[in-house]
Backbone as JSON Lines, residues from 0, in Angstrom:
{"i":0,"aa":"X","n":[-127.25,3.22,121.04],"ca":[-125.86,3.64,121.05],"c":[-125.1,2.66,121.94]}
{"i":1,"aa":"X","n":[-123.86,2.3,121.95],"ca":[-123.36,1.22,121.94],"c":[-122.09,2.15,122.16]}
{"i":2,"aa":"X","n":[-121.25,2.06,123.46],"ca":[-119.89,2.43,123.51],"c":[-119.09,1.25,124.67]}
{"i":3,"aa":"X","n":[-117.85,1.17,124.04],"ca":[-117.47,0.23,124.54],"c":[-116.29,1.46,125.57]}
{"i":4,"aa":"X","n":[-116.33,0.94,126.63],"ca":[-115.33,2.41,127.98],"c":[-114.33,1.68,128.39]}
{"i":5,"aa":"X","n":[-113.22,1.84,128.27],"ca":[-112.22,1.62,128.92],"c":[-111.68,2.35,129.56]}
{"i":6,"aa":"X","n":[-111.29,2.09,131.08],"ca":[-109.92,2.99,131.86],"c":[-108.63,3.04,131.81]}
{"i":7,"aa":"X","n":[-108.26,3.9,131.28],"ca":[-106.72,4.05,131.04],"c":[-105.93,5.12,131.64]}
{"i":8,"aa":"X","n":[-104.56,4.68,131.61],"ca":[-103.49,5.73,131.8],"c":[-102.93,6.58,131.15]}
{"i":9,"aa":"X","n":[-103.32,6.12,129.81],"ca":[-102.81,7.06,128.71],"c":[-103.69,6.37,127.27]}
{"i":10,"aa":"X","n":[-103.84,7.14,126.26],"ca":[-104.28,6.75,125.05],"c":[-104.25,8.24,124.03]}
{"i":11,"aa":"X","n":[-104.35,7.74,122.26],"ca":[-104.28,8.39,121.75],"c":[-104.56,7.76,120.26]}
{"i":12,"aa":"X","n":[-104.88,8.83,119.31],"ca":[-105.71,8.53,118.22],"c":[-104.09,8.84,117.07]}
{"i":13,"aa":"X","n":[-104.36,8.24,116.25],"ca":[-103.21,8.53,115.35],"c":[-104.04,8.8,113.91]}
{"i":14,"aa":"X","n":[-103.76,9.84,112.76],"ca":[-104.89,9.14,111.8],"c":[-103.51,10.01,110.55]}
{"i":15,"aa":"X","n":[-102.57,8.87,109.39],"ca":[-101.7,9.33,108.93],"c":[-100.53,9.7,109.54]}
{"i":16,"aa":"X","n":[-99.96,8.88,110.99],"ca":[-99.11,9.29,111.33],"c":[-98.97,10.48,112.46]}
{"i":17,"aa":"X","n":[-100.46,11.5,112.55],"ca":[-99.98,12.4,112.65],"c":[-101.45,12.16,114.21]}
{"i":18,"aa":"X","n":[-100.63,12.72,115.49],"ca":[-102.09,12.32,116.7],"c":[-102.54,13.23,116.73]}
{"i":19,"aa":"X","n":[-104.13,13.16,116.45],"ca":[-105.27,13.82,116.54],"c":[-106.0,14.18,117.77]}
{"i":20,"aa":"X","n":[-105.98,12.82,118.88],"ca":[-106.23,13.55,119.92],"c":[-105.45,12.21,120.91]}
{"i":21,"aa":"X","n":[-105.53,13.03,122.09],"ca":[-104.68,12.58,123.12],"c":[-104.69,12.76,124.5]}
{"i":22,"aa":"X","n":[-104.85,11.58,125.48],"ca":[-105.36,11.74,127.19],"c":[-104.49,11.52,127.71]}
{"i":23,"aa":"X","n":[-103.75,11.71,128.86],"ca":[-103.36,11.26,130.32],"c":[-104.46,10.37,130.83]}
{"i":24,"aa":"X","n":[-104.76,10.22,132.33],"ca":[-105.59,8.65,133.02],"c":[-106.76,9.89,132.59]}
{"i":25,"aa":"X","n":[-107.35,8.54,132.6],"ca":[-109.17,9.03,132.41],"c":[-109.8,7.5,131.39]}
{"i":26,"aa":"X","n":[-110.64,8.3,130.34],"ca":[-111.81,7.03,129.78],"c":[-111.33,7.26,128.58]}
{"i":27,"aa":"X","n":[-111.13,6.23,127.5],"ca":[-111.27,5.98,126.42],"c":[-112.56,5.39,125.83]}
{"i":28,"aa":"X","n":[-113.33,5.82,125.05],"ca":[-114.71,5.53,124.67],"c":[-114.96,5.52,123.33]}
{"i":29,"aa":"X","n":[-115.03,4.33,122.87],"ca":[-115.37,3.97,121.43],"c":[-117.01,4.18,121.69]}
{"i":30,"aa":"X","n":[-117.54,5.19,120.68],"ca":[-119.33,5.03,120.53],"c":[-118.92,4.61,118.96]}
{"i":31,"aa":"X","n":[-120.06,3.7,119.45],"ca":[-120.97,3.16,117.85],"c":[-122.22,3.28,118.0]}
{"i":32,"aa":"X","n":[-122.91,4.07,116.85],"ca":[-124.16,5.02,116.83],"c":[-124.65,4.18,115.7]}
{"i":33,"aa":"X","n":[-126.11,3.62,116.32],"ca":[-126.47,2.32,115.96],"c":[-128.2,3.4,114.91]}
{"i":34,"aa":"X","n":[-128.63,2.79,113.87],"ca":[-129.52,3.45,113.15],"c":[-131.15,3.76,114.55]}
{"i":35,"aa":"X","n":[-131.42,4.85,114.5],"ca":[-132.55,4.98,115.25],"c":[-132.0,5.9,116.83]}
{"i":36,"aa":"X","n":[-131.06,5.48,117.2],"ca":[-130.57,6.27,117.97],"c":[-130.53,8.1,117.82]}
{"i":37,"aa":"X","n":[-130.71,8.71,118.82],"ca":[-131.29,10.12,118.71],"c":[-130.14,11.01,119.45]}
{"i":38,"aa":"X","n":[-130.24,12.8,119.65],"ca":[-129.49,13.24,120.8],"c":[-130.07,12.9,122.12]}
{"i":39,"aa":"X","n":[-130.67,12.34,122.55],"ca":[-131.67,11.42,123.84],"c":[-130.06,10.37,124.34]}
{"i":40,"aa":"X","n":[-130.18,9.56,123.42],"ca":[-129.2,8.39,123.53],"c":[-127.65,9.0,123.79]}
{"i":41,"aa":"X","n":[-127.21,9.97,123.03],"ca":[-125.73,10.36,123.48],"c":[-125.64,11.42,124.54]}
{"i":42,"aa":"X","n":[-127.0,12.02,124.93],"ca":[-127.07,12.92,126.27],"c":[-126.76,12.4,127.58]}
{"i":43,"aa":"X","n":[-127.62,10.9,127.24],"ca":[-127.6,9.92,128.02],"c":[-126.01,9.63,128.26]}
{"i":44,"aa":"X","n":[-125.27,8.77,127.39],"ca":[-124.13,8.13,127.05],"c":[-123.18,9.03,127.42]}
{"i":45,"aa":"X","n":[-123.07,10.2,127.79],"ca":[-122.13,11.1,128.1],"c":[-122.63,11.34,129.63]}
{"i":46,"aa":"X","n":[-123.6,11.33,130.07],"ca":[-124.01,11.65,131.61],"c":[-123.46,10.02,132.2]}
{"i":47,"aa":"X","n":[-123.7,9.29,131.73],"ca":[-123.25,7.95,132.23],"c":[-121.91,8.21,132.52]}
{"i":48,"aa":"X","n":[-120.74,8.0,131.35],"ca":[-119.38,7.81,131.58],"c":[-119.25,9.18,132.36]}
{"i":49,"aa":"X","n":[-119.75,10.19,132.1],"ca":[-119.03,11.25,133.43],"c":[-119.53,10.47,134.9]}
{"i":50,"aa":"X","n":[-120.53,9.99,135.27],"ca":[-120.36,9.37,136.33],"c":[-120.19,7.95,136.8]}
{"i":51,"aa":"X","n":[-119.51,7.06,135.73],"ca":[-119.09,6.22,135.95],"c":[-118.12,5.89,136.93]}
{"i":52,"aa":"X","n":[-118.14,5.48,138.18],"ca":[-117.24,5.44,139.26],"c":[-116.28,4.24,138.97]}
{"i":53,"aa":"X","n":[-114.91,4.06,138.17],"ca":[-114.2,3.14,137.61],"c":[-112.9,3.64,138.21]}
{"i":54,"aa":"X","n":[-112.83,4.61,139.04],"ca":[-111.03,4.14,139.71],"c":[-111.15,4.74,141.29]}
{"i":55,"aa":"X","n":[-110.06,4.07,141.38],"ca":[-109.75,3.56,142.48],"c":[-109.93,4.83,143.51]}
{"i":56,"aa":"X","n":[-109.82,4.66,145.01],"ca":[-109.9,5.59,145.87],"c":[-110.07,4.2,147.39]}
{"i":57,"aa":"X","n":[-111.23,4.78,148.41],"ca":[-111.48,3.13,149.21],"c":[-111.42,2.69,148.93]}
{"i":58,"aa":"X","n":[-112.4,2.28,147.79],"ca":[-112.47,1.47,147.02],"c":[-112.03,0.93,145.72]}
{"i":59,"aa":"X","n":[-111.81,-0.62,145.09],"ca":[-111.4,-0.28,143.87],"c":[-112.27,0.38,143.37]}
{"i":60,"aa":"X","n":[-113.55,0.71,142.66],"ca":[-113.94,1.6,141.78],"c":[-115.21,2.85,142.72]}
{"i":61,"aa":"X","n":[-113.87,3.29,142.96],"ca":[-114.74,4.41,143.64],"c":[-114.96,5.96,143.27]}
{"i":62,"aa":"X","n":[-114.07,6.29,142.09],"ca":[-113.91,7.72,142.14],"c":[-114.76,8.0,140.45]}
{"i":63,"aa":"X","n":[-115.15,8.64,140.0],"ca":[-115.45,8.88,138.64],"c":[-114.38,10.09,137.86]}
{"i":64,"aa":"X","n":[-114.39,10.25,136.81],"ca":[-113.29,10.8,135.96],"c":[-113.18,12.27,136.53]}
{"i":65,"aa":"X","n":[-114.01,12.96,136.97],"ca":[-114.14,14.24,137.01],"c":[-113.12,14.46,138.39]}
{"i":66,"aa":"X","n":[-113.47,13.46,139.0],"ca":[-112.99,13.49,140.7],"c":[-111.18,13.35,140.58]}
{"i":67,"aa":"X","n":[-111.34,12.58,139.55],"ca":[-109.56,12.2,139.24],"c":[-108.87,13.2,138.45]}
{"i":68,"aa":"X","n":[-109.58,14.31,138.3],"ca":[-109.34,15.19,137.0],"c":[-108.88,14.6,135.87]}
{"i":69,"aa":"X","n":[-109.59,13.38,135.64],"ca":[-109.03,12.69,134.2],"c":[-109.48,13.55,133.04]}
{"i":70,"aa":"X","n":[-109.78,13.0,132.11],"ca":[-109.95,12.74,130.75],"c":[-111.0,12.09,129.82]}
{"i":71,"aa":"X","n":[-111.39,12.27,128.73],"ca":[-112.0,11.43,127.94],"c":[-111.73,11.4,126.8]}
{"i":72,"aa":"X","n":[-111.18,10.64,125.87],"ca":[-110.99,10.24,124.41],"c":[-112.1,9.59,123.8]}
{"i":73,"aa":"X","n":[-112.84,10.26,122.8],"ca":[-113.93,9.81,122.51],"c":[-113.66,9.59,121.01]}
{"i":74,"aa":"X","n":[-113.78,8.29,120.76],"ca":[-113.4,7.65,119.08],"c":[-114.6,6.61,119.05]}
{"i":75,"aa":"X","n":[-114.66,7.33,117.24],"ca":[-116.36,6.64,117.02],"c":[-115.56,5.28,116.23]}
{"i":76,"aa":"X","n":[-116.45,4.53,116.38],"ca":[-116.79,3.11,116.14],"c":[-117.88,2.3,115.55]}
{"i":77,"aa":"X","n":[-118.42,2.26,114.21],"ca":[-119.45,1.9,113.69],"c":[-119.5,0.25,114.3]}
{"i":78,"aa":"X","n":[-118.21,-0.45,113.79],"ca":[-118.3,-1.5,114.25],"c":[-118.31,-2.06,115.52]}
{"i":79,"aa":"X","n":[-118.9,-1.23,116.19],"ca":[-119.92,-1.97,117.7],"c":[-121.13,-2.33,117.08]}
{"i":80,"aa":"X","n":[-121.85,-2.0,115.99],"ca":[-122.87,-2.06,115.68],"c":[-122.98,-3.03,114.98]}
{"i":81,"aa":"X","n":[-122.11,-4.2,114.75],"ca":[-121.92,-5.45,113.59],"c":[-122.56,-6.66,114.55]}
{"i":82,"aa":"X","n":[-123.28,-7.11,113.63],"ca":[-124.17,-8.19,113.75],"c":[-123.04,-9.47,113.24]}
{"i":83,"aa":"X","n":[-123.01,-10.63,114.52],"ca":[-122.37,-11.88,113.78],"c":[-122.99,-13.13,114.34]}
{"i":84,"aa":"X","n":[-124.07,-13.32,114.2],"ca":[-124.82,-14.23,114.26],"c":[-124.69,-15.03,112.65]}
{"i":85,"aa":"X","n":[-124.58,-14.68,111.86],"ca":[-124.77,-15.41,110.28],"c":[-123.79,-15.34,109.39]}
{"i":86,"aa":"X","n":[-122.65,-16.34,109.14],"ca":[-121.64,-16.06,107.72],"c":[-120.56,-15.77,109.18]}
{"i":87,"aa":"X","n":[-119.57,-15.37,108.24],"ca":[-118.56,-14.93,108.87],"c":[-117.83,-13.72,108.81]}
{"i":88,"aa":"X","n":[-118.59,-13.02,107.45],"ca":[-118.39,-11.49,107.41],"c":[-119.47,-10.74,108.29]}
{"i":89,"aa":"X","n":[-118.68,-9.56,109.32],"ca":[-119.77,-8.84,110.16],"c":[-120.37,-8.12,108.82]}
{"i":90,"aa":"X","n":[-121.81,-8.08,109.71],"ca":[-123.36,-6.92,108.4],"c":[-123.01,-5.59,109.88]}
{"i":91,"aa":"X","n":[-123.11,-4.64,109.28],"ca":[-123.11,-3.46,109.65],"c":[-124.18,-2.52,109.43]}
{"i":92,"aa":"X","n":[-125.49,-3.23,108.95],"ca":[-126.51,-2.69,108.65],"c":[-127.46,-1.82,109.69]}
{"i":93,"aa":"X","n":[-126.94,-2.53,110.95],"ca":[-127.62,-1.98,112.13],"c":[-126.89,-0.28,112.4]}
{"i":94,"aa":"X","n":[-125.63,-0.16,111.73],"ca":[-125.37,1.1,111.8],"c":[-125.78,2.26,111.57]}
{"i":95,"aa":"X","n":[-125.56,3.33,111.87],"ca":[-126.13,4.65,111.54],"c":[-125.59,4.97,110.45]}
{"i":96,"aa":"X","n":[-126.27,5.93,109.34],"ca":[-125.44,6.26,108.19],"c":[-124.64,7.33,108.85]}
{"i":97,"aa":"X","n":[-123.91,7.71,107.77],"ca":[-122.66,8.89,108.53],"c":[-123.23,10.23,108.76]}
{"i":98,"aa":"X","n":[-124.39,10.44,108.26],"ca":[-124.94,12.13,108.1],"c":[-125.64,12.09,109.53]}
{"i":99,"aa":"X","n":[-125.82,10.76,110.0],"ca":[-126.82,10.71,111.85],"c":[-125.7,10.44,112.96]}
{"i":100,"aa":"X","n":[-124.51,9.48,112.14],"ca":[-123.62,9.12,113.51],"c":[-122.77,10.25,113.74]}
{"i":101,"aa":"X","n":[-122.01,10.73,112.36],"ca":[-121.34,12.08,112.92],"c":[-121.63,12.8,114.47]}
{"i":102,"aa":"X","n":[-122.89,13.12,113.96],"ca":[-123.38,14.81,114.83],"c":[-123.6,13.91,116.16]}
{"i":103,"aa":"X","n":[-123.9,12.64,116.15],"ca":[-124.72,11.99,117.75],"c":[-123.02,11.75,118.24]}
{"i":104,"aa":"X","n":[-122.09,11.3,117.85],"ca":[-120.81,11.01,118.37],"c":[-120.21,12.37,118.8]}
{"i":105,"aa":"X","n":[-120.37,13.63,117.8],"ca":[-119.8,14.83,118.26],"c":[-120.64,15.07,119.12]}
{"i":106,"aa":"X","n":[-122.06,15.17,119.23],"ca":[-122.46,15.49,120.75],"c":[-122.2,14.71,122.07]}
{"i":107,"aa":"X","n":[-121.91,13.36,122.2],"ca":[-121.22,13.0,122.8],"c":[-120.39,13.14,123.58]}
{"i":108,"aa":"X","n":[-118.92,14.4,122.5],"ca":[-118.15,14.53,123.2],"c":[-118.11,16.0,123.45]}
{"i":109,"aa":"X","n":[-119.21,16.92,123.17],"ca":[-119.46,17.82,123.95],"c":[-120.33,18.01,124.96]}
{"i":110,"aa":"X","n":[-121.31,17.06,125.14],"ca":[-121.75,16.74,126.42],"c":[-120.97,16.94,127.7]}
{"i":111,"aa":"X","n":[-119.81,15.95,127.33],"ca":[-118.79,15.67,128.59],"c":[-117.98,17.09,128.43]}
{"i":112,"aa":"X","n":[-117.93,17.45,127.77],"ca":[-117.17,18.55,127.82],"c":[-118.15,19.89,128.51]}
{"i":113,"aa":"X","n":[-119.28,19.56,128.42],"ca":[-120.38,20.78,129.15],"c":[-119.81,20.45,130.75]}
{"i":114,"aa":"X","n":[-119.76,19.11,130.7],"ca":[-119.58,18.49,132.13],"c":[-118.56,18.68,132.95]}
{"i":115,"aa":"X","n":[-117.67,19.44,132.21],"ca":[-116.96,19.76,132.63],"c":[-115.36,18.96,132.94]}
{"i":116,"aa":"X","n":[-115.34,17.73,131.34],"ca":[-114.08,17.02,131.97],"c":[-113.71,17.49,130.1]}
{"i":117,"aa":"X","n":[-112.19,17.46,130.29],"ca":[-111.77,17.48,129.5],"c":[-111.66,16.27,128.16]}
{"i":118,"aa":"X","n":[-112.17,16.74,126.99],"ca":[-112.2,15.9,125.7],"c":[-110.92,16.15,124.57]}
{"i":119,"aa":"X","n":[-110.72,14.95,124.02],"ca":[-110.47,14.94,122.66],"c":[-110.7,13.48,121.6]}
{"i":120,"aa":"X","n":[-110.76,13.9,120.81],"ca":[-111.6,12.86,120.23],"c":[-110.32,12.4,118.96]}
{"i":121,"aa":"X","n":[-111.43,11.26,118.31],"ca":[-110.8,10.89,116.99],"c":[-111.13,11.68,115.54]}
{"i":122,"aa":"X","n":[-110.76,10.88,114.61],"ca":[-111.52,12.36,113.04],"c":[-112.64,11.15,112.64]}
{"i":123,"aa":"X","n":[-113.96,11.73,112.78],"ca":[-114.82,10.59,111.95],"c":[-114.83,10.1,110.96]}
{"i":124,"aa":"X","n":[-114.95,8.62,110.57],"ca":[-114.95,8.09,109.46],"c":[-113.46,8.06,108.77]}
{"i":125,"aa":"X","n":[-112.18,8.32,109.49],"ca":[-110.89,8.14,109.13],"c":[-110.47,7.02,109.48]}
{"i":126,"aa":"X","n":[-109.47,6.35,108.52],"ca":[-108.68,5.51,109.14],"c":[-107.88,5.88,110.46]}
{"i":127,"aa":"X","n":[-107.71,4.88,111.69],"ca":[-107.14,5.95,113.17],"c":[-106.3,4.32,113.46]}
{"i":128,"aa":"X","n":[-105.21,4.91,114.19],"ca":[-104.86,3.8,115.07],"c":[-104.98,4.1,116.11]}
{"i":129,"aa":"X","n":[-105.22,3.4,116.99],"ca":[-106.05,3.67,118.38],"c":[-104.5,3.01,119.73]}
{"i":130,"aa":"X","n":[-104.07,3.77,120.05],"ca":[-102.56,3.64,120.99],"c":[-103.55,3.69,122.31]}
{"i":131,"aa":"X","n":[-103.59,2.77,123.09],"ca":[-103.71,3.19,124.8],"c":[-103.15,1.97,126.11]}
{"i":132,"aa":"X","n":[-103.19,2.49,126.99],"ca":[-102.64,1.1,128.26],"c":[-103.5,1.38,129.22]}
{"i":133,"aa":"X","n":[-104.26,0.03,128.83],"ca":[-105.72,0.03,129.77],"c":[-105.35,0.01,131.11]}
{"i":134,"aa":"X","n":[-105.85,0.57,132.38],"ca":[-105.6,0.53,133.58],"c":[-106.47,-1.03,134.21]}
{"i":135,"aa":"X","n":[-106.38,-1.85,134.44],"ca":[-106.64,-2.88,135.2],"c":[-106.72,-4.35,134.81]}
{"i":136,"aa":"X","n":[-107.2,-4.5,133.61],"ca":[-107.99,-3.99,133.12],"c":[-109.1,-3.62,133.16]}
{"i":137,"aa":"X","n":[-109.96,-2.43,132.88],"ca":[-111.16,-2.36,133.35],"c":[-111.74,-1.79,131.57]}
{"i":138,"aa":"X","n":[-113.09,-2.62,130.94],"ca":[-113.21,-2.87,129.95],"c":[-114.98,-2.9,130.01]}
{"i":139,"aa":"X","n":[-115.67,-1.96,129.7],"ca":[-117.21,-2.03,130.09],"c":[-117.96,-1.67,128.49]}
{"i":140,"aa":"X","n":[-119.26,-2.28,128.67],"ca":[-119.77,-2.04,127.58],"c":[-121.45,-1.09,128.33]}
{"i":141,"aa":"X","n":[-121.27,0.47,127.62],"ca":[-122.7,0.63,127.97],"c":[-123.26,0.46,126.36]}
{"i":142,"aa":"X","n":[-124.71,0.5,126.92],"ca":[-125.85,0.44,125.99],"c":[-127.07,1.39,126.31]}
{"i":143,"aa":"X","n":[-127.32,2.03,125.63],"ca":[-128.3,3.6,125.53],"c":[-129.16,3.26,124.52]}
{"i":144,"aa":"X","n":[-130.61,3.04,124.77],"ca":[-131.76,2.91,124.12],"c":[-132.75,4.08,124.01]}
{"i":145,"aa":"X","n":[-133.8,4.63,123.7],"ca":[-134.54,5.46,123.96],"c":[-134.05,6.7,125.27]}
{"i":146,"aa":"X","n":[-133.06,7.18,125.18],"ca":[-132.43,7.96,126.14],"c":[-132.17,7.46,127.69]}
{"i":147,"aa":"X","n":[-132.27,5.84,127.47],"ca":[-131.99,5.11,128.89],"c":[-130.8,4.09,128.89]}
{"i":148,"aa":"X","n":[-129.83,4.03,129.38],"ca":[-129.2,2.98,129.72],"c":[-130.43,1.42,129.85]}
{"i":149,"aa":"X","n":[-129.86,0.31,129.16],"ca":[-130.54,-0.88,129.04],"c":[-129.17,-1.53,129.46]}
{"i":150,"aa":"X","n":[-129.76,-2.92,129.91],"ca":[-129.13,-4.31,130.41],"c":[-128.27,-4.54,128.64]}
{"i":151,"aa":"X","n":[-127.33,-4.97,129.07],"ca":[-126.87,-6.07,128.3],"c":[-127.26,-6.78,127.32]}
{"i":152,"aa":"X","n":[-127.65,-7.46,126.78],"ca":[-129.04,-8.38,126.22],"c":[-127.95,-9.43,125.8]}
């Protein structure tokens, strides 16, 4: 699983004009739910960004979302999962089909919501325009393997 986190001040999902979901400051979180990935990987991926320490306090990144009473906007994203090593059209093969990414993206964002921070999400598999004003910018990529956060690669 593959989510790309941004900190923001505001963001919001649009899908037809009409906004579907919508934050004040907190995290905006594109997951892309990569084939093989399990509820292990988004149990994970949701315990992470709730304690991701990304704003400010002493320190610049000292406080995590819960502490700020932020937010989380959680909009799925297959295309984190595009391969462009070859050609110049992304392969998306590494993706999850929709009957596995659905349910791992909606648990996702009830995870964080067990956690106690407030969610709203995007509509899966809709066209969305994605409105937000990143705070810093601060722009992170996690990665969730076998129910563990992994390096980068």
């Amino acid at each position: 699983m593959i989510t790309l986190v941004q900190r923001v001040r505001h963001a919001r999902v649009l899908v037809d004009s009409e906004v579907v979901g919508a934050i004040e400051r907190g995290l905006l979180a594109f997951v892309g739910v990569e084939a093989g990935d399990t509820a292990a990987d988004a149990i994970a991926t949701a315990k992470k960004l709730a304690a991701l320490r990304v704003f400010p306090g002493d320190k610049p990144m000292d406080h995590d979302v819960r502490t700020i009473a932020g937010s989380c906007l959680v909009v799925s994203q297959f295309t984190l999962a595009a391969e462009l090593r070859r050609g110049n059209r992304p392969d998306f093969t590494a993706a999850a089909a929709p009957e596995i990414a659905a349910p791992l993206y909606e648990r996702v964002a009830a995870e964080l919501e067990a956690l106690g921070i407030p969610v709203a999400t995007g509509r899966f598999g809709a066209a969305m325009q994605v409105e937000s004003q990143n705070d810093g910018p601060i722009s992170l990529v996690l990665t969730v393997r076998d129910g563990r956060v992994v390096p980068r690669s």
